[in-house]
KOLRO-10805 format. One record per residue (C-alpha): residue in one letter; chain; x, y, z. Coordinates in nm, 4 decimals. Example, Ala and Ser with C-alpha at 12.3 -4.5 7.8 and 13.67 -1.06 7.14 Angstrom:
@residuo A; cadena A; px 1.2300; py -0.4500; pz 0.7800 $
@residuo S; cadena A; px 1.3670; py -0.1060; pz 0.7140 $
END
This chain:
@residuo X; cadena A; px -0.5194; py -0.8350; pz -0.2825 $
@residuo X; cadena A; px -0.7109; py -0.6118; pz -0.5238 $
@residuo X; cadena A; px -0.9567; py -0.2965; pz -0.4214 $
@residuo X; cadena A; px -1.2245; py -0.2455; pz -0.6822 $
@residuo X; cadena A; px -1.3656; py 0.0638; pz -0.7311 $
@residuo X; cadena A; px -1.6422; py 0.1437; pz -0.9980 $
@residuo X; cadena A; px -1.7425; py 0.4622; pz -1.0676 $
@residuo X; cadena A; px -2.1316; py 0.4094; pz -1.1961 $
@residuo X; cadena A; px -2.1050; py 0.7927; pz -1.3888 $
@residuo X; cadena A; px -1.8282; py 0.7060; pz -1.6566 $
@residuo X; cadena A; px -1.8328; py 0.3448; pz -1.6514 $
@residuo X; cadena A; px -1.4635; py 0.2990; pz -1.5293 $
@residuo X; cadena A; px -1.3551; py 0.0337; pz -1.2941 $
@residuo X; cadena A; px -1.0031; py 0.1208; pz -1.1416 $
@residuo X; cadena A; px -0.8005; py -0.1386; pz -0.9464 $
@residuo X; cadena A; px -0.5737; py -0.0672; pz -0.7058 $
@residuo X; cadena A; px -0.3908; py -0.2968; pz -0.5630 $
@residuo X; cadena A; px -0.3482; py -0.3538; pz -0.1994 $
@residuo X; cadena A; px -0.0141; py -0.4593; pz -0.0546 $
@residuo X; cadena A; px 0.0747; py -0.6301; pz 0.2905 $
@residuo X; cadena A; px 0.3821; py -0.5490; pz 0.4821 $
@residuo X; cadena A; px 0.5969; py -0.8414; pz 0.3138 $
@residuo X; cadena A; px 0.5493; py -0.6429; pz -0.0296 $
@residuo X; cadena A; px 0.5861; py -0.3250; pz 0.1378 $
@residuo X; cadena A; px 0.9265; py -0.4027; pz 0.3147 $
@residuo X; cadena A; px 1.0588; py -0.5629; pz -0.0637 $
@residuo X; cadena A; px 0.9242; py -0.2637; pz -0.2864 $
@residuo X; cadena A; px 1.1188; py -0.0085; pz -0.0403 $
@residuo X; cadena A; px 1.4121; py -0.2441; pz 0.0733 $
@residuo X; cadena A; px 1.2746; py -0.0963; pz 0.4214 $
@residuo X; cadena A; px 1.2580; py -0.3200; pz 0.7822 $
@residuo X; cadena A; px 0.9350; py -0.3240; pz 1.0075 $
@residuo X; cadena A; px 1.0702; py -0.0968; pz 1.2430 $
@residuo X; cadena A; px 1.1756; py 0.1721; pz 1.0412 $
@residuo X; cadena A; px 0.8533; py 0.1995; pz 0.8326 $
@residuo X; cadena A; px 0.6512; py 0.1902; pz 1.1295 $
@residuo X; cadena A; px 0.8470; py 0.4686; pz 1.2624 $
@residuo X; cadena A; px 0.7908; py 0.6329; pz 0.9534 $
@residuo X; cadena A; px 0.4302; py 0.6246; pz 0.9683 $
@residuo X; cadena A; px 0.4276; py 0.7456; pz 1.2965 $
@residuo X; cadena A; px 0.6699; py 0.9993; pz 1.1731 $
@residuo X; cadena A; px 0.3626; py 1.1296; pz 0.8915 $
@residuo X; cadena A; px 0.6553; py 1.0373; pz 0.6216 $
@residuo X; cadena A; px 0.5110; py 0.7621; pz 0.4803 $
@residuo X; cadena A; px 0.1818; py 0.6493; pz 0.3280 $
@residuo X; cadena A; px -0.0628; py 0.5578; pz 0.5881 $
@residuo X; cadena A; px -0.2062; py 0.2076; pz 0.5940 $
@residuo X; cadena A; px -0.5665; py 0.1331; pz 0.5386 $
@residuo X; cadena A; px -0.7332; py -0.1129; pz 0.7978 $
@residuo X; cadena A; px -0.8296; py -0.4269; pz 0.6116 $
@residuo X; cadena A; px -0.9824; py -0.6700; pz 0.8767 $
@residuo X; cadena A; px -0.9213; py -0.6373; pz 1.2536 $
@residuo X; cadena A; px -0.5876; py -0.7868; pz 1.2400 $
@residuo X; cadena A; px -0.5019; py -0.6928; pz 0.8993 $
@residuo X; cadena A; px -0.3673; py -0.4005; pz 0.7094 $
@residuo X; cadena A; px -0.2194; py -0.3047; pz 0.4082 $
@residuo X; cadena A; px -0.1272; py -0.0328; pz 0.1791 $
@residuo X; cadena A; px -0.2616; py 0.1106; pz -0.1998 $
@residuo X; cadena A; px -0.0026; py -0.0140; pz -0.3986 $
@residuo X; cadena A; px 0.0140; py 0.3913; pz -0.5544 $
@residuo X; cadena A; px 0.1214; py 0.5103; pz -0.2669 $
@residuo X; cadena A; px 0.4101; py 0.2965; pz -0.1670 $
@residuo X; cadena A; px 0.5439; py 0.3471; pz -0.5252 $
@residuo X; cadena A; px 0.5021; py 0.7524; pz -0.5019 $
@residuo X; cadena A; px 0.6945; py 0.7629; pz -0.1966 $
@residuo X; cadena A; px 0.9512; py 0.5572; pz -0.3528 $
@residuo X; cadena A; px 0.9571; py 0.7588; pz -0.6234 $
@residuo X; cadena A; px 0.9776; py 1.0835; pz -0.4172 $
@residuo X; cadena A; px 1.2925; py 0.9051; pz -0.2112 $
@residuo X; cadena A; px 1.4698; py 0.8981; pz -0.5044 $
@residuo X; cadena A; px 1.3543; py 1.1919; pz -0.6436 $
@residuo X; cadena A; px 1.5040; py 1.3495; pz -0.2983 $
@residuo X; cadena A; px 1.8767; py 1.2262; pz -0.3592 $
END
């Protein structure tokens, strides 16, 4: 799933990608359980509502935590 912002001023569109739990759990080799405690925790990226069942997360942030978890060996 793909966000698209435009920005009218400078003519840029930037696309972030959105990514559903599935995606999040492979990218951080993470279960449900832990990065739902996490969230609740504040030490992971919050998830953005996407429908009234449906969330996901900018595809930016998942990889900057990751990156900061390593980072933090």
């Amino acid at each position: 799933m793909f966000l698209n912002l435009s920005m009218d001023e400078e003519k840029m569109e930037i696309t972030e990608r959105i990514l559903r739990l599935p995606e999040v759990m492979n990218m951080t080799g993470l279960p449900r359980s832990t990065i739902y405690r996490y969230i609740k925790a504040g030490t992971f990226p919050k998830y953005i509502k996407l429908g009234v069942r449906t969330i996901g997360w900018p595809e930016t942030e998942v990889r900057k935590w990751v990156m900061e978890q390593i980072r933090a060996e």
